[in-house]
Structure formats: C-alpha cells, structure tokens
N, C-alpha and C positions, 0 to 999 in steps of 0.2 A: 445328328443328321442335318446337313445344311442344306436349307433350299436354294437354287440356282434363281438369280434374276427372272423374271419375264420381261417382254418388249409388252407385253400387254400392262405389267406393274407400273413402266416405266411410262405408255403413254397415259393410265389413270390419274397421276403424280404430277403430271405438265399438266393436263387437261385440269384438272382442279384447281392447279397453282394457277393459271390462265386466268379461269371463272372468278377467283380469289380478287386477282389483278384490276378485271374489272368491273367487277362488285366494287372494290376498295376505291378506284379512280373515279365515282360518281359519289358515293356514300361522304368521303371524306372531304372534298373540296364542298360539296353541298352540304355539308353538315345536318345529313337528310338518310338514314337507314331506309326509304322508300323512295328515292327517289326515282326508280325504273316504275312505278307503279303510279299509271295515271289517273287521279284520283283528285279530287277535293270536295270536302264535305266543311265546309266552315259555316255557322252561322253568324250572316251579317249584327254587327251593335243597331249600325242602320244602315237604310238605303235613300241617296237623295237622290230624284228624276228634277235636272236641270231642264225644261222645253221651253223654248222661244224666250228667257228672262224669269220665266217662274218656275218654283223651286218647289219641289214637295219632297217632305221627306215621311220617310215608310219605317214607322220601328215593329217590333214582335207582332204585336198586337193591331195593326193596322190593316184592312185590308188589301190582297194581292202580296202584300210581305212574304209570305209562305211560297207561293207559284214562283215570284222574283227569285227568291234565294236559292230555290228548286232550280231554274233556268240557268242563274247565274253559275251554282256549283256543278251543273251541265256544260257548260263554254270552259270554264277553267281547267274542267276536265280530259279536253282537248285540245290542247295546249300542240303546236305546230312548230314552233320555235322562238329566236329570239332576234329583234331587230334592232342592234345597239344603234343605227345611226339615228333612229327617231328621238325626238326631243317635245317638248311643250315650251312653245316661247310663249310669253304672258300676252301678244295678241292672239294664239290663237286658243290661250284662258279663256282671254274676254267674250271672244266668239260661240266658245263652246257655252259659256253660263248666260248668254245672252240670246245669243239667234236656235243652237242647233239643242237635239236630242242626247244628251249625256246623262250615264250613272256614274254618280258616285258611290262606293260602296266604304265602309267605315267597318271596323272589326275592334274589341276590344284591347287586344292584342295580336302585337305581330304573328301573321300566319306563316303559314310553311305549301307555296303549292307545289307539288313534287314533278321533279324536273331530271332530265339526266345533263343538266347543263347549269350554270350559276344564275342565279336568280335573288336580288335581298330577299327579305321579309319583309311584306310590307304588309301597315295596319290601314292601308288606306288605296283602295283600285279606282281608274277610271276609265272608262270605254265609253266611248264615242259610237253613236248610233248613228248621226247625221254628221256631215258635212267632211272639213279636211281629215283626211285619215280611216273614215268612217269604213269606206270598201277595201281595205284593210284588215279589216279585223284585230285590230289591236288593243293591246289590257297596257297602261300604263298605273307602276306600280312604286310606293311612298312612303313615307311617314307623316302621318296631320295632313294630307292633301297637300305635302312638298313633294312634286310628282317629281323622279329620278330620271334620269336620258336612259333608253332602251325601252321596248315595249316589246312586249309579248303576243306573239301572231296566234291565234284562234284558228279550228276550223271551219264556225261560226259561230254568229251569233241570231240566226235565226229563232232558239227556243227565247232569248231577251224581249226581241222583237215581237214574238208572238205574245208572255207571259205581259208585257206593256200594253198591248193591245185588248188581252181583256183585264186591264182595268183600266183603259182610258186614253192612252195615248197612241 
C-alpha cells in the first residue's frame, strides 16, 4: 500500500530544510554552534581600570573583581551590533590611558562572544567609559591589547558604571 504525498509533508520538509539553512549561515561562518544565543559568561585573567593616567588593575582575588566581571559579562551579553568603521588610532590610545575612564579586560584565552554576525576572538576587550566614543557604547576587540578596527555596540553599559562606582571610581 503506498501512501500518497501530503502538501502538509511537503511544507514540514522546506520548513526544516529553511531552519537547517539558517542555523547553518550563522553556525558556520562563526564558527560558533551558539551563536543565536546571547550569552557570555567568561571569567576575566584580569581587569585593568585606566582613570585620568593611573592604572589599577583587578585579578580573582581583588576586590570588586567579582561585581566587574558580573557587570561586564552583563553588557557583553547585549551585544546591539557591529560598527566596522570605528577604529583606535594611537592618539586616541593615549587619551584613553591618560585622561579618560577605560577597561581593559584580558582573558587567558581567546573567548567566543556569541553573535549572529562575524566577530574574531579576542583575548583582550576595551570600552571606553569616558570620552571619544564613550556614548557609543562600544567594546573594541584584540589580541595582547592589538585592538582590531570594528567595535561592537552595547545596549549599555550602565551595570560597568554602576559595578566601578562601588568600588571607587
């Protein structure tokens, strides 16, 4: 006995083959099986707070490390999109590690923050609290603090600003 086609077989069959499609067109160029899933849980190697020319930096075991990383893997998590025309030119390095409110953040290894769009791995973030770029909300991201052109837009970073604030700055 053979069963006759259905139109409902046949829309199942597209409909999956579709889902398949694009599952496959985020997964594979990002070489990221999560990448629809906004999400990041990294804990920082460390974290440095650049303000007005001095530089602290925050490991495991420091206090406020714990809120930071909390905060931070908060903003990463909302991730808005991506703006290839921004860049860091080394005056507005010097600006950042000398006058304004910058993190830097350091990771052991390259991370993965899941994106439906291209994004490297980088073992090294920085965002800008104060000054150019700062109302923006942008994550610029590296290897060793070779910050790459494109930055990644935030929905905020308000939880930063708050987690900085109770400890000091």
């Amino acid at each position: 006995m053979r069963r006759e086609p259905r139109l409902r077989d046949l829309f199942l069959v597209v409909t999956l083959f579709l889902l398949a499609l694009i599952y496959l067109s985020g997964a594979l160029p990002n070489e990221d099986p999560l990448w629809f899933w906004p999400s990041f849980s990294q804990e920082p190697e460390r974290i440095v707070i650049h303000h007005a020319g001095q530089e602290t930096v925050l490991m495991a075991s420091s206090p406020g490390y714990t809120e930071l990383t909390q905060a931070i893997n908060s903003c990463l998590s909302q991730v808005t999109g991506f703006q290839s025309t921004l860049g860091l030119s080394e005056a507005t390095m010097k600006e950042y590690m000398t006058k304004e409110l910058v993190l830097e953040i350091f990771y052991a290894k390259p991370v993965v923050i899941h994106l439906p769009f291209m994004f490297s791995r980088p073992n090294s973030l920085l965002i800008p609290l104060t000054g150019r770029l700062s109302e923006a909300k942008v994550v610029f991201g590296g290897l060793d603090a070779q910050y790459r052109p494109g930055a990644l837009s935030l929905k905020t970073t308000e939880p930063l600003k708050e987690a900085l604030k109770t400890i000091g700055y």
